[in-house]
N, C-alpha and C positions, 0 to 999 in steps of 0.2 A: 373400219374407221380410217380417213384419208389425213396423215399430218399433213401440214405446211410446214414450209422454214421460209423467213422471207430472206432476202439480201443478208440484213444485216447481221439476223443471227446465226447463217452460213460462215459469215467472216469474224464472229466472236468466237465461236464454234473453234475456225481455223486456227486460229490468234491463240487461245486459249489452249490447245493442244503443244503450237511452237512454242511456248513460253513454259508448258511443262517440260518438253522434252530437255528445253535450252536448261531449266533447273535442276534435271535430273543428271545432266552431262557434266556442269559444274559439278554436284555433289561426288558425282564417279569419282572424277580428276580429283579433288580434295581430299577422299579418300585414299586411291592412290599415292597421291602427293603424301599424304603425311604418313604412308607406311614405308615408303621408300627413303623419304628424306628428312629423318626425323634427327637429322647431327646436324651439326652447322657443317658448309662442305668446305669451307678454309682451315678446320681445324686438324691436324696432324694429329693422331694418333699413331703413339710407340706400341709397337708390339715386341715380345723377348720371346724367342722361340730356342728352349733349351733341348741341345739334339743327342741321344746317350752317347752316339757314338762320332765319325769323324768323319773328315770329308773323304768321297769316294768310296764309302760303307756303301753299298748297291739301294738296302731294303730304307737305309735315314736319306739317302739321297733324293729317292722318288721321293718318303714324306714331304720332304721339304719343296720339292718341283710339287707338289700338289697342292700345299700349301699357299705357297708363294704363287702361285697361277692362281687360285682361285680368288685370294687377296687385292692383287692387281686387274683382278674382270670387274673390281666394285670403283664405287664412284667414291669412295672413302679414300681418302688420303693417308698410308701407312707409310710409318718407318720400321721397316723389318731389322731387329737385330737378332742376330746367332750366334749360341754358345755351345761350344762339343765338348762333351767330358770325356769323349775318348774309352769308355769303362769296359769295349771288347777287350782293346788291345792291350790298358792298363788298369789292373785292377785293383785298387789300393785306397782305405780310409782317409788314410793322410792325404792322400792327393785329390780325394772331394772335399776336403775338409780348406785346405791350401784355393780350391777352384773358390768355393765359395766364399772365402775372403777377398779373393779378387774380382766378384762380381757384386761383393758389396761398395770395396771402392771405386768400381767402376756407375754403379748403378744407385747408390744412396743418395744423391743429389742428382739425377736423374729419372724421374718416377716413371716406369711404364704403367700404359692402362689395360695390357693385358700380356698374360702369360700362356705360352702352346709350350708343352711337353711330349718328346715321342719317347716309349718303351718306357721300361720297368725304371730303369737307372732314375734317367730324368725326373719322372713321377714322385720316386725314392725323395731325391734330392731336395725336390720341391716343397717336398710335404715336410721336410726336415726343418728345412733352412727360411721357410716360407714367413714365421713371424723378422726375421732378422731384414732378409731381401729385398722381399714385395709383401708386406702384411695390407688385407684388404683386397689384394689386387685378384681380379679372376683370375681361375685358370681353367686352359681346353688341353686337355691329353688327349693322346691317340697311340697305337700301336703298345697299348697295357696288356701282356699274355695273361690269360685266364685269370680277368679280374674278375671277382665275387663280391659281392654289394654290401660284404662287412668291410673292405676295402676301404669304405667309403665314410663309413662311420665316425662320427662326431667332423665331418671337412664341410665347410659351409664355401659358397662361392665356386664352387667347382663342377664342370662335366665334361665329359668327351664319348672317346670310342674303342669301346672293347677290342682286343685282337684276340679271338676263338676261334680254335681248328677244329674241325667237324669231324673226328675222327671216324663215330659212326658211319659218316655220308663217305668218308674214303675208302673205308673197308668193303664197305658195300659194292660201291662203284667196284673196286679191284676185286672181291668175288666174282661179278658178273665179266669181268674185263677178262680174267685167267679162268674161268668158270673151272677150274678142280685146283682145288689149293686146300693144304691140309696144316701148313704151319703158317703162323703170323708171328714177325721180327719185328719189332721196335728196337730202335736206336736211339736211346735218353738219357739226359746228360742232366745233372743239379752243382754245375761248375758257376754258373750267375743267377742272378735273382729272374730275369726271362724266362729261362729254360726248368727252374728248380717246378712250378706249379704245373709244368704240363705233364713234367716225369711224377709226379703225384699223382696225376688222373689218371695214368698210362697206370700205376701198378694200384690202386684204389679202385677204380673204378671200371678200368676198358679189359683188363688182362683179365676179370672175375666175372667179366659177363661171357667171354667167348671161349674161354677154356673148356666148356664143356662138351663143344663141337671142335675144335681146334686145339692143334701143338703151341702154344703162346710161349714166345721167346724174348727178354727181355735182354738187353746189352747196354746197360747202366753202365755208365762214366769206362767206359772199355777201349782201352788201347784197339790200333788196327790190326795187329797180330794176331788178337784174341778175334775180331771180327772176323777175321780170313779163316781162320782154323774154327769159327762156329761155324760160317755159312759153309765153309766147304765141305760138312758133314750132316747136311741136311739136304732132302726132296727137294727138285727143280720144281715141284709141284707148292710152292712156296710166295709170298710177296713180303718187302720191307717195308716199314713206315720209318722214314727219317723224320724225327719231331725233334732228337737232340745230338750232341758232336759227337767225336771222338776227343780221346785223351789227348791226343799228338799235341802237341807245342810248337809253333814257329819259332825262329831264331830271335830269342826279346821279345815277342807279341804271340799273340793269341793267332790262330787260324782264323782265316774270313771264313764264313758260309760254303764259299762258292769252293773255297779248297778243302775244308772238309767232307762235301759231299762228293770232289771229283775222290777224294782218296777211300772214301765208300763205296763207290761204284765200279773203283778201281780192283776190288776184291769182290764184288758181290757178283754169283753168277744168276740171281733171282732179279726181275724188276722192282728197284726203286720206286717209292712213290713220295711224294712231298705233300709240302702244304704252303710254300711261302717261294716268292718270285726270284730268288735270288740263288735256289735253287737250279730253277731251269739251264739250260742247254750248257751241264755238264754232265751228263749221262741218265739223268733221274727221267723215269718214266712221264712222268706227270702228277699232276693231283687236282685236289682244289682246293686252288691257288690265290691268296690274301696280295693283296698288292699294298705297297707302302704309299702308290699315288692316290688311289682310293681313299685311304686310312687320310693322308694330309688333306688330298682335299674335304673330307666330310668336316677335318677340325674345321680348315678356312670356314666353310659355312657356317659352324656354329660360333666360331671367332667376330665374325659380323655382323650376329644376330646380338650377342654382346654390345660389340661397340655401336649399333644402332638404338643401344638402350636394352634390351631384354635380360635379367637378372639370368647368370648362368645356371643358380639356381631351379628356376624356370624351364631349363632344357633338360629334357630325359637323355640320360644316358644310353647310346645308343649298344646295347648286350651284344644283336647280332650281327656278325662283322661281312661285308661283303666280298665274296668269293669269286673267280670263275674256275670253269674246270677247263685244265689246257692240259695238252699232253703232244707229247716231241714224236713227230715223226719218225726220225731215224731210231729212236726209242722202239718205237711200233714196231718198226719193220724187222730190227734185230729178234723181239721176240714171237713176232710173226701172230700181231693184233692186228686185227681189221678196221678201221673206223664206224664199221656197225656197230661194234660191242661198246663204244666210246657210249657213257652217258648222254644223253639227248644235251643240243644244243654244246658243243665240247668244242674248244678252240683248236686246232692244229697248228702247233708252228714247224716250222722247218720243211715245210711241205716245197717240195720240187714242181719250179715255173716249168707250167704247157711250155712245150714245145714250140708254138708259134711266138713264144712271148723272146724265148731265146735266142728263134731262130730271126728275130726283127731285131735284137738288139746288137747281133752279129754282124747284121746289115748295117743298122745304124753304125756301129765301131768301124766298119769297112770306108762307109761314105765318110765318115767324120777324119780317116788316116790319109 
């Protein structure tokens, strides 16, 4: 059978197509449009981002750069304010108790529409102080060490993101990486509310599965003394896990991170292995490694799925924390690790610039004198 079409219904035909297309383009963009821009964009929204610890802390640092960057890539309009409770360096009821009278007179006549919390402290605080401060008001955590979802119980308005060290995936990794190791050291500490749940899984649950193949050595809240005089009496054929500090004391404050772990490594004659970035390029092998920029940016995201209206309620609590595995060259080389044995896909830092790269900069430095 032969159709026709004549003229005209060629160009209703045509017509009738444009006119869908042009319907279906508006409805995209509408769509679009109202998932994007569902706040009025002149309105200022306050955000109160309470940080446990203080400024120049490495691991609240990044949070806060990841934070504050992701906040500022949206079309939302924020007023970021920060509060540090300082709780490494001072640790003391009375003095959270003193802070948050002063964030009530600061903030009572001032109502933020949302609240970001990094680590255990802040979280603490929060949960405390929270009908007094900000009642109603959301909140996003980030950087909570091995939260458990009773944690959560009876808190309405609330989610964020887990900080969980994969202890399994590092043991693992570091059997393959030392392939003959016959003792496992942990280093755990329950001197803060951070550290107290990871040195609980370390002697509950990690120490009673591997004991039956492995020497498991536990160094619970242990001066360096006692760390020098264990490691010095055990197999080269050995690996550490630093999950918690040592006892030492700074003069009036607490040890950073980074100087606890150099005075770890300053004694251990085994590879270090970590779990948290603020570790790195003081002696420790590697591991895999939690970032605090990670941790801040994921709240931003869900900080402005909030203030674009989505009930924090609404947001799943993200359990599992994202990692990479990095590990220090000079690390490597001292204990004479290959980069094959390195887990697939595994960062190198401290890696030594090619030769042509040094030998042009040299250049450059010469032309430039």
């Amino acid at each position: 059978m032969l159709i026709k079409f004549n003229y005209f219904s060629i160009i209703t035909i045509r017509s009738l197509c444009c006119l869908c297309a042009f319907l279906l383009a508006v409805l995209c963009n509408s769509f679009v449009f109202s998932n994007t821009l569902t706040v009025d964009q002149n309105r200022v929204f306050r955000v109160l981002f309470i940080n446990s610890y203080s400024p120049g802390y490495s691991w609240s640092d990044d949070i806060e750069n990841g934070l504050r960057e992701h906040l500022q890539s949206s079309a939302v309009i924020i007023e970021l304010s920060v509060e540090y409770l300082d709780s490494k360096r001072f640790v003391s009821q009375d003095l959270l108790d003193q802070q948050a009278d002063v964030l009530f007179s600061k903030y009572s006549k001032y109502k933020q529409d949302l609240i970001v919390v990094s680590d255990n402290a802040a979280f603490d605080f929060a949960v405390k102080n929270r009908s007094r401060l900000f009642p109603e008001v959301p909140i996003v955590f980030c950087g909570y060490n091995a939260l458990r979802p009773a944690t959560l119980n009876g808190l309405k308005n609330i989610t964020g993101v887990n900080e969980e060290i994969d202890i399994d995936s590092l043991i693992s990794a570091a059997l393959h990486i030392q392939q003959e190791v016959h003792n496992l050291v942990f280093v755990i500490s329950t001197d803060n509310s951070s550290s107290r749940p990871m040195a609980e899984k370390v002697e509950t649950e990690i120490a009673p599965k591997y004991r039956d193949k492995f020497n498991v050595i536990i160094l619970k809240d242990a001066s360096l003394a006692h760390i020098k005089k264990t490691l010095a009496g055990i197999a080269s054929e050995s690996a550490l896990f630093m999950i918690g500090r040592t006892s030492e004391k700074g003069k009036g404050r607490a040890l950073t991170p980074a100087e606890n772990s150099k005075l770890v490594v300053s004694v251990s004659p085994i590879p270090v292995y970590t779990f948290w970035s603020f570790h790195l390029n003081t002696g420790v092998i590697g591991g895999r490694i939690l970032s605090g920029y990670d941790q801040g940016k994921t709240a931003g995201e869900m900080a402005l799925l909030i203030l674009n209206g989505k009930s924090a309620d609404r947001i799943p609590v993200l359990m599992k924390s994202p990692t990479r595995s990095t590990y220090d060259y000079n690390v490597l080389k001292r204990f004479n690790v290959t980069s094959s044995a390195l887990p697939e896909n595994s960062t190198v830092i401290n890696k030594p610039k090619p030769s042509f790269e040094m030998n042009l900069k040299k250049v450059l430095e010469t032309f430039n004198n």
